[in-house]
C-alpha positions as CSV (number, residue, x, y, z in Angstrom):
1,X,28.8,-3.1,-1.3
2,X,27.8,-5.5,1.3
3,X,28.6,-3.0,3.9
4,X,26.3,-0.6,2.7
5,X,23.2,-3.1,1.6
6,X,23.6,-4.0,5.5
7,X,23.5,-0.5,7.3
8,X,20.6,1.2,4.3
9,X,18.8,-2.1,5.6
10,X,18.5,-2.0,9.2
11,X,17.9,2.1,8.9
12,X,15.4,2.0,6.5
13,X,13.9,-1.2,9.3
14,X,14.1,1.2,12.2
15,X,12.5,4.0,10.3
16,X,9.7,1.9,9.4
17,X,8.8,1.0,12.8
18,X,8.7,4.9,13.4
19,X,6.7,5.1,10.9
20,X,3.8,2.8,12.3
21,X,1.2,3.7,14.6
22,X,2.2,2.8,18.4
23,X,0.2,-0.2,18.9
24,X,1.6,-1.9,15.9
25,X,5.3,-0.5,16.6
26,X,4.8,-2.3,20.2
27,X,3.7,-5.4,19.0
28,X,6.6,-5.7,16.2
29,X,9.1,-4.8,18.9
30,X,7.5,-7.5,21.2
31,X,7.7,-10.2,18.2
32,X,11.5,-9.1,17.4
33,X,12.2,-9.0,21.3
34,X,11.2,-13.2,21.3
35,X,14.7,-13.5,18.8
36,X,16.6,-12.3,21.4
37,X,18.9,-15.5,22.4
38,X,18.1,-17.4,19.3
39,X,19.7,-18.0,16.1
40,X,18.5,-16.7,12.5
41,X,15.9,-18.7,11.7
42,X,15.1,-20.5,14.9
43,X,12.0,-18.7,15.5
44,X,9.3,-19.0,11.8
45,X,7.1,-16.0,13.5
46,X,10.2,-14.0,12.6
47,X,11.1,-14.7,9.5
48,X,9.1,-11.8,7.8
49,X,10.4,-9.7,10.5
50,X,14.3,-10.0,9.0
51,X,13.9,-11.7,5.8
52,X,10.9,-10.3,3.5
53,X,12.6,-7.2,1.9
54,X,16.4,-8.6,2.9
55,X,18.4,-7.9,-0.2
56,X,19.4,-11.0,-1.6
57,X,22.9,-10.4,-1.7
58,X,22.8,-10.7,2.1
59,X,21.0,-14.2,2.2
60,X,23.1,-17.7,3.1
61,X,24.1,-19.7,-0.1
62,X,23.1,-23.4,-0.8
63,X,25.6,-26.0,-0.6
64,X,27.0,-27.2,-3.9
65,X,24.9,-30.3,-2.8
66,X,21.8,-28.2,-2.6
67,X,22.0,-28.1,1.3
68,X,21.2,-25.0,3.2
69,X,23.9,-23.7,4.7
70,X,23.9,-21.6,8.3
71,X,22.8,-17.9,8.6
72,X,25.2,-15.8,6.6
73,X,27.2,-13.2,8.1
74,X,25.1,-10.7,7.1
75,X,21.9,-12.5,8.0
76,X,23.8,-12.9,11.6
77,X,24.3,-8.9,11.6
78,X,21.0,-7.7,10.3
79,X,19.2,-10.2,12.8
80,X,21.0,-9.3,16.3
81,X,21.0,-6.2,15.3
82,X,16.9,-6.3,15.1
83,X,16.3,-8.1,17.7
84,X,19.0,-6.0,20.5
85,X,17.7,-2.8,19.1
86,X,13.8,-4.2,19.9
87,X,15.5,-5.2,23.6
88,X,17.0,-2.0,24.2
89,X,14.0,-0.2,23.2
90,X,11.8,-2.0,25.3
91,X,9.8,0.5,27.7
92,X,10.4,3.4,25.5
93,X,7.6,4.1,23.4
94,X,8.5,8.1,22.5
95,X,12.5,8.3,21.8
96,X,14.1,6.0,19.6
97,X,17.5,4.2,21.2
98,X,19.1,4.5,17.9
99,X,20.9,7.4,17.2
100,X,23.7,8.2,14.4
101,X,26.7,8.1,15.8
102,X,26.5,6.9,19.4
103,X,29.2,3.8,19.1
104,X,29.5,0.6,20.7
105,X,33.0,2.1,22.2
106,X,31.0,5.4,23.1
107,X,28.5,3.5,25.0
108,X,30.8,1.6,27.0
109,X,33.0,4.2,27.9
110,X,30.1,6.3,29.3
111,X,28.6,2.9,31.2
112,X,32.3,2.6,32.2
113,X,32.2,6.3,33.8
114,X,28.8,6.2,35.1
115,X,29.5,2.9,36.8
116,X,32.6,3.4,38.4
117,X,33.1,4.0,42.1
118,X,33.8,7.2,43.4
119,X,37.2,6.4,44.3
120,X,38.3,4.4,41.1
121,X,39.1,4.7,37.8
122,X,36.7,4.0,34.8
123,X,38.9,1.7,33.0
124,X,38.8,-0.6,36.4
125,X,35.3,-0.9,35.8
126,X,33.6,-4.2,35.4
127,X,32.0,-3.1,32.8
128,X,35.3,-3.3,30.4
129,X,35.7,-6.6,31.8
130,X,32.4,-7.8,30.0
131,X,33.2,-5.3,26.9
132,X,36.9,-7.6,26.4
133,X,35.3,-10.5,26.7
134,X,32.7,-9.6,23.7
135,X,35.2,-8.2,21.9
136,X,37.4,-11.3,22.1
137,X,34.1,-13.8,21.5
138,X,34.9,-16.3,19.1
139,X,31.4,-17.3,17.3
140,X,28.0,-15.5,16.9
141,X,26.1,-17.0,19.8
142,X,29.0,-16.1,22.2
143,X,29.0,-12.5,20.6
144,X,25.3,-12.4,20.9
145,X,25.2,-13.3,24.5
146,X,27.4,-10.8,25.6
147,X,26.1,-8.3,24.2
148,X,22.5,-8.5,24.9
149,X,24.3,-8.0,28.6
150,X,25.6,-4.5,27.6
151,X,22.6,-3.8,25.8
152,X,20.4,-4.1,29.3
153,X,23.2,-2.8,31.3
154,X,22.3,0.4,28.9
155,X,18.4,0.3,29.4
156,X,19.7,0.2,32.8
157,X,21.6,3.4,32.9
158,X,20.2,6.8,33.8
159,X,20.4,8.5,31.3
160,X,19.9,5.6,29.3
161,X,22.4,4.9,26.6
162,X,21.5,5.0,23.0
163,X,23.3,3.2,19.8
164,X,24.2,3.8,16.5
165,X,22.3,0.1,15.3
166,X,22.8,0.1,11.3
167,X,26.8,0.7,11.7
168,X,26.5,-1.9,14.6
169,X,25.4,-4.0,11.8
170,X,27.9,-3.2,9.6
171,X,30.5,-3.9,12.6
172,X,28.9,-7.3,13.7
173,X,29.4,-8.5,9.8
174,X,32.7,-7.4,9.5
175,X,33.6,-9.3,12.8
176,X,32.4,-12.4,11.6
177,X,35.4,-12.2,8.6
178,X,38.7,-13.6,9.5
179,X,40.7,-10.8,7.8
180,X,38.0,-8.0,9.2
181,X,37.8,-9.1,13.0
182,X,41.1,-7.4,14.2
183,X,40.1,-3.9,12.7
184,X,36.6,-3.9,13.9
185,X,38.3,-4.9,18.2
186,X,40.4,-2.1,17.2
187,X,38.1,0.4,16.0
188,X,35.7,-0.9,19.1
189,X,39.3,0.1,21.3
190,X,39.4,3.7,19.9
191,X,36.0,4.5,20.1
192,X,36.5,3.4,23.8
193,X,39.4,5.5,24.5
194,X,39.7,8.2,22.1
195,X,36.5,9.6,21.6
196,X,35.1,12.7,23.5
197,X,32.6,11.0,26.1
198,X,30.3,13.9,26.2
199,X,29.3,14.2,22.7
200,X,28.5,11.2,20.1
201,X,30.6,10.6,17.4
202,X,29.8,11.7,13.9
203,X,31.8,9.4,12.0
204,X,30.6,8.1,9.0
205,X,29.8,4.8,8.6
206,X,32.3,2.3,7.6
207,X,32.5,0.4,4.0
């Protein structure tokens, strides 16, 4: 399944960069981190960065006139999820900030908490302000935006905040299909409010 092409893909991505020395892991970081704001494709010094061993099941389709079309959903998951994971990772050259389980929802809800005056409730924060207004985003810039705002408003946090990336892949794809997009906000709201905010999740990942 598409699903699953898309989260074995950005794992086995992340796991390479663990694999390479630290000078090279900083300098692929630092190329993916120049994505960051830009559209698949926009950038040629990253093209081998996203798209040399990119199944090609997940690449966009030509036209019936031959024209190329725009990033494909996939190509649109795979790539912010790249590039946000090289932003979040920035300054940390020893732990990874990918980690199984640690949801979008999760994350939130624990920024939420942390951020929260003494006095007031976590779902008051601002911080669910920005969450809602990702979660209702309506194209893959606007989604891209906001959340390379929660992704440094997790750098920021003390203890920072870590994320499941390959089933945020799989989530960002999903969201981009019309009959998809209300079960991924919803799954997004019960990760928020249902899970156990001390411990990650260990949900599988999602098909």
């Amino acid at each position: 399944m598409i699903t699953d092409a898309i989260h074995d893909y950005v794992a086995g991505q992340l796991s390479g960069l663990w694999s390479l020395p630290k000078p090279q892991r900083r300098a692929r970081l630092a190329e993916l981190r120049r994505g960051v704001g830009h559209q698949p494709g926009d950038l040629p010094a990253l093209w081998g960065s996203f798209l040399q061993e990119l199944p090609k099941e997940l690449w966009g389709r030509e036209t019936a006139a031959g024209e190329c079309r725009e990033p494909s959903e996939a190509e649109w998951a795979v790539y912010l999820a790249l590039t946000l994971y090289a932003l979040h990772q920035q300054g940390e050259e020893n732990i990874s900030m990918n980690e199984k389980g640690c949801t979008l929802g999760r994350a939130v809800r624990l920024l939420a908490q942390n951020s929260a005056a003494a006095a007031q409730d976590w779902t008051e924060s601002s911080v669910l302000r920005r969450f809602n207004a990702l979660a209702t985003a309506d194209s893959m810039p606007e989604v891209s935006h906001y959340l390379r705002g929660m992704v440094q408003l997790f750098r920021g946090n003390e203890p920072k905040l870590k994320l499941d990336y390959p089933r945020l892949a799989v989530e960002l794809y999903r969201f981009q299909l019309p009959d998809q997009a209300a079960n991924v906000r919803l799954q997004w709201g019960r990760d928020l409010y249902q899970m156990n905010a001390d411990t990650p999740e260990t949900e599988e990942k999602e098909n």
